[in-house]
C-alpha positions in Angstrom: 0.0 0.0 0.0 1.6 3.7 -0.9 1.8 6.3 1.3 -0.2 8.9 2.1 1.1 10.5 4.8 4.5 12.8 5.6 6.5 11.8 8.1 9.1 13.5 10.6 10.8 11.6 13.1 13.7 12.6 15.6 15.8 9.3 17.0 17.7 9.4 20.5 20.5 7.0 21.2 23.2 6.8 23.6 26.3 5.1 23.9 28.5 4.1 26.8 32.3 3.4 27.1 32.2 2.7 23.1 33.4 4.5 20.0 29.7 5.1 17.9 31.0 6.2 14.7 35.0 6.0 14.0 36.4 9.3 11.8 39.3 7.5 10.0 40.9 10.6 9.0 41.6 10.8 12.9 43.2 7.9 13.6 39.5 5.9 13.8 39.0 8.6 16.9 35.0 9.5 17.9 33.6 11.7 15.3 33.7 15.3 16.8 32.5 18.9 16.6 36.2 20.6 16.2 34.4 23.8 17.5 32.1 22.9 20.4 33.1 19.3 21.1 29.6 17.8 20.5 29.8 14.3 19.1 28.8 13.3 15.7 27.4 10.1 14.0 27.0 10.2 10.0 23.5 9.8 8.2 25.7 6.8 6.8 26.6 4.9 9.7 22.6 5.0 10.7 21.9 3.6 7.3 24.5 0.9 8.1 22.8 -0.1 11.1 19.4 -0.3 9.6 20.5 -2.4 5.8 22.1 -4.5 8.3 19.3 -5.5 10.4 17.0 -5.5 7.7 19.6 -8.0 6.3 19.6 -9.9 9.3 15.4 -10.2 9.7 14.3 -10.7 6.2 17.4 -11.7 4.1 15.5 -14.9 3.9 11.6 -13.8 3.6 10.5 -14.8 0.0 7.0 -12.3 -0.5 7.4 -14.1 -3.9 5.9 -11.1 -6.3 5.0 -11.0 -9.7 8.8 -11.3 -10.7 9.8 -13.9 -8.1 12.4 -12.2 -6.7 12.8 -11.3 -2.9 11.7 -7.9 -2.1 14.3 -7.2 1.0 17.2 -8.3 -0.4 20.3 -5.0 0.9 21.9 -3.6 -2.3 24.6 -1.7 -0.6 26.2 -4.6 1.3 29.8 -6.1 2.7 31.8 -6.7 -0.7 29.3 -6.7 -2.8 30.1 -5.7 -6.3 27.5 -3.8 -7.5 27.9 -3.7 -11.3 26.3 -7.0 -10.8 23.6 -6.1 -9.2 22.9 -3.9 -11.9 23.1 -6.8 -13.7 20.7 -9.0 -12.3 18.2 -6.6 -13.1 18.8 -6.6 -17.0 19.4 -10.5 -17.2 16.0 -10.7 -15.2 13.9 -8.5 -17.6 15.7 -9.9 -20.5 16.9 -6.6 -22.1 20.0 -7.9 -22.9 18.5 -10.7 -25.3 17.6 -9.5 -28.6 13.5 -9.8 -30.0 12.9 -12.9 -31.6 12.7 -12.0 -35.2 14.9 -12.5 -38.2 15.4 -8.9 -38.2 17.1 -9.1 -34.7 20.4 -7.2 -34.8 23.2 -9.4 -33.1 24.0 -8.4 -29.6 27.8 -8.1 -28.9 29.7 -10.6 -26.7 30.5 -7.8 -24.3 27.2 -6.0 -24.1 26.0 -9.8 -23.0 28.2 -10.5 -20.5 28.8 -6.9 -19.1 32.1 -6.5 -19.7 31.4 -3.0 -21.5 32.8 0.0 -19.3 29.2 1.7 -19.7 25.9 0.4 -20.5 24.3 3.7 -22.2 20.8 1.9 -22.9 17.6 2.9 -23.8 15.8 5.3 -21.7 13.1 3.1 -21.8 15.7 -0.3 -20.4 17.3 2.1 -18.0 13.5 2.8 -16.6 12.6 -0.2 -16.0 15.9 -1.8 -14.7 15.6 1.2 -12.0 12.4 -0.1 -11.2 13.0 -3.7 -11.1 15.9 -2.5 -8.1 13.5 -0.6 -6.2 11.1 -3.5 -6.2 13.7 -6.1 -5.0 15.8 -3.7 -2.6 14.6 -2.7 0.5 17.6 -0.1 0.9 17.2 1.3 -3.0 13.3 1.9 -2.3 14.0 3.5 1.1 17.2 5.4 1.0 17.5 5.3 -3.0 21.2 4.9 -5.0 23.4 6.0 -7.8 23.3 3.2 -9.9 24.2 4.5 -13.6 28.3 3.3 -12.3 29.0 0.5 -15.3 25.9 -0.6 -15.7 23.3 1.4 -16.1 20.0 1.1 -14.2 19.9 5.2 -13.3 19.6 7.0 -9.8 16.9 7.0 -7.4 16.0 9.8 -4.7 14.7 7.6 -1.7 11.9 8.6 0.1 13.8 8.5 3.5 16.2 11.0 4.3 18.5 11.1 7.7 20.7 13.9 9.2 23.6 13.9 10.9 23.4 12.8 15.0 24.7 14.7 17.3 25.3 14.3 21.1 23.1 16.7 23.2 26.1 17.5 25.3 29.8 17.9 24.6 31.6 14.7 24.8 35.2 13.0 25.7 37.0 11.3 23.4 39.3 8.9 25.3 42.3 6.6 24.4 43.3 3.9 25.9 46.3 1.7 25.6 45.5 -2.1 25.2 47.5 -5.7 25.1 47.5 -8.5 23.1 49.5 -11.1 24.3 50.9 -12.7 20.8 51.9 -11.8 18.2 51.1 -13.0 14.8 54.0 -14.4 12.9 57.7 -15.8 14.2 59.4 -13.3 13.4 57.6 -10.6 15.2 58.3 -13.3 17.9 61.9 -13.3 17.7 62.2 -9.8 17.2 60.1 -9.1 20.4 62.9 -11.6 22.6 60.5 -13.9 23.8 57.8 -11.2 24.9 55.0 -11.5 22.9 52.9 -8.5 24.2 51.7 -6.1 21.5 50.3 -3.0 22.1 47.3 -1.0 20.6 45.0 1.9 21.4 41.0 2.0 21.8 38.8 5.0 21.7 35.7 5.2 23.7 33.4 8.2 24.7 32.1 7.2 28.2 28.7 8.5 27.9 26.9 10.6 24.9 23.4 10.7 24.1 23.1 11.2 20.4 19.7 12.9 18.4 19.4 12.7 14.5 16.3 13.9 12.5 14.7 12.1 9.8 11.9 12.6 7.1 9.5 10.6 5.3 8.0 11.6 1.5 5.1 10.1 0.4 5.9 11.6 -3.2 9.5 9.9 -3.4 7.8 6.8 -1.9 5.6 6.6 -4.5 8.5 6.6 -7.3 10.0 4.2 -5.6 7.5 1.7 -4.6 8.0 2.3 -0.7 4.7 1.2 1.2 3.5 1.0 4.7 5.1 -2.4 4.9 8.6 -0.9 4.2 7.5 2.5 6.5 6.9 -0.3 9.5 10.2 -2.2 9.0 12.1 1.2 9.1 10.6 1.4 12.4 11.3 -1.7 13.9 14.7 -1.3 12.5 15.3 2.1 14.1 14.0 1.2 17.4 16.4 -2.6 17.6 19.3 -1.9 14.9 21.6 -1.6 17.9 20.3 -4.9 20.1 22.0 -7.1 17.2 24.9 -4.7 16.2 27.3 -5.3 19.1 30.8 -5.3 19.5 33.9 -4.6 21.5 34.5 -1.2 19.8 30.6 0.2 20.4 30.2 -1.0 24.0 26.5 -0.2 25.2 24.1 1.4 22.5 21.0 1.3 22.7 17.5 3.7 20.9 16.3 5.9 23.7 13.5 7.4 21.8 11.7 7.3 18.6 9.0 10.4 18.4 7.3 10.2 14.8 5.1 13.0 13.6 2.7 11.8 11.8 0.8 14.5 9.1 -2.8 14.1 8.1 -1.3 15.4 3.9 1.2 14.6 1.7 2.6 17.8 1.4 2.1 18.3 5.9 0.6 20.2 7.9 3.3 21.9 9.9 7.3 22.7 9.4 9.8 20.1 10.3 11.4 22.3 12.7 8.7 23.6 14.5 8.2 19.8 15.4 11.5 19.0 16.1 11.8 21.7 18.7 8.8 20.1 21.1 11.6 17.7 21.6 13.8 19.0 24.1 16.2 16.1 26.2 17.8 18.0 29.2 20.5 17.2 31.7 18.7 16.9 35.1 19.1 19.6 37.5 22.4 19.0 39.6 24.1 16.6 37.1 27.1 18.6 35.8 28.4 15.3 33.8 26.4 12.7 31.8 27.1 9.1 32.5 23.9 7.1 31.8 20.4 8.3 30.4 19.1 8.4 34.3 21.0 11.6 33.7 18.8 12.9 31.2 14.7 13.9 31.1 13.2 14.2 27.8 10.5 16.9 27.6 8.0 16.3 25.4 5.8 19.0 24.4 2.7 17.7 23.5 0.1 20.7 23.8 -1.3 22.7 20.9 0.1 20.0 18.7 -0.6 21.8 14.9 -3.8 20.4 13.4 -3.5 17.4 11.3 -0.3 16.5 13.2 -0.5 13.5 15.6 2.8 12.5 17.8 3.6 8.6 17.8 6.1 7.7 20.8 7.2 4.3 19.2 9.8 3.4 21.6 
């Protein structure tokens, strides 16, 4: 079912004695506001977070459409090559085949097998091996793609749009020194005279809690086949990315809040900011420094809501 409805959403999150979002240009240190030393968590790394569960939940759910094909499959994924994924798309609606009829021109060995640099295409071919992705691609429907790279199957504007997080508060970025006790070859072995201790460093922020904004077009969802079923798995995903992302280097994360505005029109019935600011988290009165969310209170302004707007607290 399309949607009907505009959407604004801001997320909380926190994290605890882990690094949330790495810069590598720093030496893989906590990404940072040089100027008021708030922390920062890319649009990207949210995206990450959500492909991945939605990878993890319903790499395996077959809603067996017209086409046959899996509707949830990740596009933008761990080594995947993505020229082939393109690829898929024109194998599976036959474009690369030529019509069966004497008059048929012969279609080159490399145009076949892909091998060309750039597919140039029909507009028509290009059209519908865009829409063949968004069917079969929950992150090309939702977040949309560049996909006219080798071959073509164009560019999609995804209906879902993220900002940057960042912290509430101005946060620490801390390094520590850590052990391993081997090493990995001989030689490192014999160099280190029998002591086999290596040494590394780890950065953590010990407490931050982190708000990004995000928005929600009906119109974009419409070009790209994003329906209600989609809207709902964003929000699941959202609210549990971080309960099956853990590791070592993130320590404790967890969703905090998930406020959704919900607008009665397409085009919405209030500004994106206006809503944004009724949510207002606050250090608690005699806390100078943050170390869990008990050190927080989240006011929520509820009253005088703008008509047509209704405020969903989904987590």
């Amino acid at each position: 079912m399309s949607l009907t409805n505009r959407y604004d959403f801001v997320l909380l999150f926190d994290v605890k004695d882990g690094n949330p979002n790495g810069d590598p240009d720093a030496g893989n240190l906590p990404r940072m506001d040089a100027e008021t030393g708030h922390g920062l968590v890319t649009d990207v790394a949210l995206k990450r977070k959500v492909r991945n569960f939605v990878a993890l939940t319903h790499d395996q759910d077959q809603r067996e459409p017209s086409a046959g094909e899996k509707r949830f499959e990740i596009y933008v994924r761990e080594k995947a090559i993505l020229n082939l994924q393109h690829q898929r798309a024109y194998s599976a609606l036959k474009l690369d085949e030529p019509l069966a009829t004497e008059a048929a021109p012969e279609v080159s060995p490399e145009k076949k097998t892909g091998k060309d640099k750039k597919r140039k295409g029909s507009g028509d071919d290009v059209n519908q091996a865009r829409d063949w992705m968004c069917q079969n691609f929950f992150d090309v429907r939702t977040f949309g793609a560049v996909m006219s790279t080798g071959i073509n199957c164009g560019q999609v504007r995804g209906p879902v749009q993220l900002t940057f997080a960042r912290s509430i508060d101005p946060v620490v970025a801390q390094e520590h020194s850590i052990t391993r006790m081997a090493v990995a070859t001989e030689a490192e072995a014999e160099k280190q005279g029998g002591d086999n201790r290596t040494m590394g460093r780890k950065h953590t922020v010990p407490y931050g809690l982190y708000m990004a904004h995000g928005f929600v077009s009906s119109f974009l969802a419409k070009q790209t086949q994003f329906g209600e079923d989609d809207l709902a798995l964003l929000w699941q995903a959202l609210s549990q990315m971080f309960e099956h992302d853990r590791s070592a280097a993130r320590g404790e994360m967890a969703t905090r809040g998930l406020y959704v505005f919900k607008h009665d029109s397409e085009l919405g019935n209030a500004p994106a900011h206006t809503l944004f600011e009724r949510i207002q988290p606050r250090l608690k009165e005699g806390v100078a420094v943050a170390r869990s969310f008990a050190d927080y209170q989240v006011a929520v302004d509820e009253s005088g809501l703008p008509a047509g707007v209704t405020l969903l607290r989904l987590v």
